[in-house]
C-alpha positions as CSV (number, residue, x, y, z in Angstrom):
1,X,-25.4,121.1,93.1
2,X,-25.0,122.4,96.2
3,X,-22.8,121.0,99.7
4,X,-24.1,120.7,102.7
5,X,-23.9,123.7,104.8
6,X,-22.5,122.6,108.5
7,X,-22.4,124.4,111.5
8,X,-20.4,128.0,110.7
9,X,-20.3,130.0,107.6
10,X,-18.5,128.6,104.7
11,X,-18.9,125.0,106.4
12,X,-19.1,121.8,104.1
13,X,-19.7,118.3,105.2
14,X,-16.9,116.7,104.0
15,X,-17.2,113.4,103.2
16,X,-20.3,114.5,101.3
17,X,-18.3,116.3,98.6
18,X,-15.8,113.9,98.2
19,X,-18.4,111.2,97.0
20,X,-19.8,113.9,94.9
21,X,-16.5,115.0,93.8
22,X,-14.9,111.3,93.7
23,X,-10.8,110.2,93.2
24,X,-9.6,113.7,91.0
25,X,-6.0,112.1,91.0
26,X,-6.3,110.4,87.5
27,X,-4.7,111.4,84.4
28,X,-7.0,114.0,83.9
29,X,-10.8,115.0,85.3
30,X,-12.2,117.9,84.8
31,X,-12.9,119.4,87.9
32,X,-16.1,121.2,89.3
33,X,-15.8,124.8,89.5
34,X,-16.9,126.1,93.2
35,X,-18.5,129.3,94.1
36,X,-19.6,130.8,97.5
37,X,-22.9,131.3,97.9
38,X,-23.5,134.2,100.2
39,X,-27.6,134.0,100.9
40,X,-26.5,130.6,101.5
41,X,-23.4,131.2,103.5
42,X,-21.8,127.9,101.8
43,X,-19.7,126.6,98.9
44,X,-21.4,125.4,95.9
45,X,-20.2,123.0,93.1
46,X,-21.4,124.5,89.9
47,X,-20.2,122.2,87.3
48,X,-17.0,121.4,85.4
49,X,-17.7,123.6,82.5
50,X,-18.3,127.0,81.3
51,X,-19.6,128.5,84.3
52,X,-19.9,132.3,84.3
53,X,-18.6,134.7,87.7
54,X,-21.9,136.8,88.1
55,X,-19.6,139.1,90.2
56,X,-17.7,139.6,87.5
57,X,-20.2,139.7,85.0
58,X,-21.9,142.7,86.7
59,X,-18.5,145.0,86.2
60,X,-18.7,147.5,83.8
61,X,-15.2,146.2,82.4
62,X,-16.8,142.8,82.1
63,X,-16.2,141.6,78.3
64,X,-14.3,144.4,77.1
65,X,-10.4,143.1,76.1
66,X,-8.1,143.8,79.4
67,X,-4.8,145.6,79.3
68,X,-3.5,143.2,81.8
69,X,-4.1,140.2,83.7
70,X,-2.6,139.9,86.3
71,X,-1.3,136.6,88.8
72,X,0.4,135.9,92.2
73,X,1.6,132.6,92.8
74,X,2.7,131.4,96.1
75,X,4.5,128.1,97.7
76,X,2.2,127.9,101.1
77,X,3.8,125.1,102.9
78,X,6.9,125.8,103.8
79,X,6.4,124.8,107.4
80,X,4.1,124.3,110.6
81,X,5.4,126.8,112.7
82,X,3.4,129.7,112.9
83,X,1.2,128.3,110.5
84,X,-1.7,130.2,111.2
85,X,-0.3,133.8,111.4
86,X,1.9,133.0,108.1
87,X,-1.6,132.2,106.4
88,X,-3.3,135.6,107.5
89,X,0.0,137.6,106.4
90,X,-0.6,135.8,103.0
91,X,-4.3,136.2,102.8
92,X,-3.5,140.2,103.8
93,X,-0.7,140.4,100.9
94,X,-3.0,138.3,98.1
95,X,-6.3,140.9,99.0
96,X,-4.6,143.8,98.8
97,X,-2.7,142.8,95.1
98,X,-6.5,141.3,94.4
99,X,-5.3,139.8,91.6
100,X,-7.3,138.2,88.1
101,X,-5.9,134.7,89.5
102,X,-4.1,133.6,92.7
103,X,-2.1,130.0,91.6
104,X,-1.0,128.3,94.9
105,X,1.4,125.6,95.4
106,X,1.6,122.7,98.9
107,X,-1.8,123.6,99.5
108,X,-3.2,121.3,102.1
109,X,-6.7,120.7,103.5
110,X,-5.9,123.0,106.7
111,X,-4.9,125.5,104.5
112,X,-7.8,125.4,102.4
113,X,-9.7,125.7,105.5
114,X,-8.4,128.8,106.6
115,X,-8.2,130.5,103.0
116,X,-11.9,129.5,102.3
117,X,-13.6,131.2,105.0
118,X,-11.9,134.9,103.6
119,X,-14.3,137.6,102.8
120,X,-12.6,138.8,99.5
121,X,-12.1,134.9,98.8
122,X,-16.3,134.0,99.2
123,X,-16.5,137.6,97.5
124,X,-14.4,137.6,94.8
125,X,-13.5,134.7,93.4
126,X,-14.2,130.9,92.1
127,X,-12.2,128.1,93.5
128,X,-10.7,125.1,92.0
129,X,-11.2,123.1,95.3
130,X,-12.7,125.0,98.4
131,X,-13.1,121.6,100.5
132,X,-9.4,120.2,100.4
133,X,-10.5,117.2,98.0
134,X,-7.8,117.6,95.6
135,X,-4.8,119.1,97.9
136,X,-4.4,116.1,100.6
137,X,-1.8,115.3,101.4
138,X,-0.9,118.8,99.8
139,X,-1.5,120.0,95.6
140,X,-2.1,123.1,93.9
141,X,-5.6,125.8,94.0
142,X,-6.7,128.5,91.9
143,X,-8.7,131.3,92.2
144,X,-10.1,133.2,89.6
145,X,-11.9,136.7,89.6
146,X,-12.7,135.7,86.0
147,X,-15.5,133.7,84.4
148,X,-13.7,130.0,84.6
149,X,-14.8,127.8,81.4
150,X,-13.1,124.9,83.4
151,X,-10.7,123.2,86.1
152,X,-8.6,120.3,84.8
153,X,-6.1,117.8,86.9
154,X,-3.4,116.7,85.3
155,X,-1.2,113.7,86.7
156,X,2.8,114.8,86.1
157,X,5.1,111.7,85.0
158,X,6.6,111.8,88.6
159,X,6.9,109.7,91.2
160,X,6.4,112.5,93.9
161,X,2.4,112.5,93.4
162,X,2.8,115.8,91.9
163,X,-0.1,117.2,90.3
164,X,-1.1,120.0,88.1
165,X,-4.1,122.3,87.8
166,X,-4.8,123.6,84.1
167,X,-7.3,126.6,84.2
168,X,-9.2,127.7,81.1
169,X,-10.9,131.1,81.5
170,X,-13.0,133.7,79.3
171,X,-13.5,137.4,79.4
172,X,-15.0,138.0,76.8
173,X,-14.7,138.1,73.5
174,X,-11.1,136.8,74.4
175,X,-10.1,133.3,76.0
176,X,-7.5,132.4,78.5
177,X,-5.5,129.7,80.0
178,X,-3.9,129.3,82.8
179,X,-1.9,126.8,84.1
């Protein structure tokens, strides 16, 4: 299941998805893994389960037990001002750590915007919401560079509309969760 390319590359039709993708902030839902498609030049949903990374299924390392795994997490909404330049110094910093999983926190729809029309994001990695679905007013994203079994949103007992993403992951033969 595919959404709409619009008019650039990486484009979605918005309200599209969202019917597709429905009202996430329930208990918990699992949520629909998304990959770029590059012959298509769009996001795709590919499912809520045990979807594999052909990227990452074409390393040589791919399946064998890793040494280490490693993360970067980041608050991204700390402000408005400069905005856009704040973004690219984070997009620069995450791509040249390239990290197994990138875990980000205030995320908003603008900033999904910006983050999912990155090369090494479209190249690299599978997203737990490229269309800003799940993060409005603001929530949580993850990228993975590893095969993602599946995307879960969890509703905290809070009254601050926080929400949490739980990730599961496999690399062969071993399994993963993050959260």
């Amino acid at each position: 299941m595919a959404c709409a390319a619009g008019s650039g590359k990486g484009s979605l039709d918005l309200e599209d998805c969202k019917a597709l993708l429905g009202d996430f902030r329930s208990k918990e839902r699992p949520i629909p893994v998304m990959r770029f498609n590059v012959e298509r030049e769009q996001w795709e949903l590919l499912g809520s389960e045990a979807v594999p990374l052909a990227a990452a299924e074409q390393r040589e390392d791919f399946g064998q037990t890793l040494d280490q795994i490693s993360f970067v997490t980041f608050n991204v909404l700390f402000s408005n001002a400069f905005f856009e330049q704040r973004a690219a110094a984070l997009f620069r910093i995450i791509d040249s750590l390239h990290p197994h999983f990138v875990c980000l926190q205030e995320v908003t729809p603008r900033f999904v915007a910006l983050l999912r029309e990155q090369g090494w994001v479209q190249r690299d990695y599978l997203c737990s919401d490229a269309i800003g679905t799940t993060v409005n007013p603001d929530g949580v994203l993850m990228l993975s560079r590893l095969p993602v079994k599946r995307f879960v949103l969890h509703t905290l007992p809070t009254n601050m509309g926080v929400y949490l993403r739980i990730r599961g992951c496999c690399n062969r033969p071993h399994h993963y969760t993050v959260s």
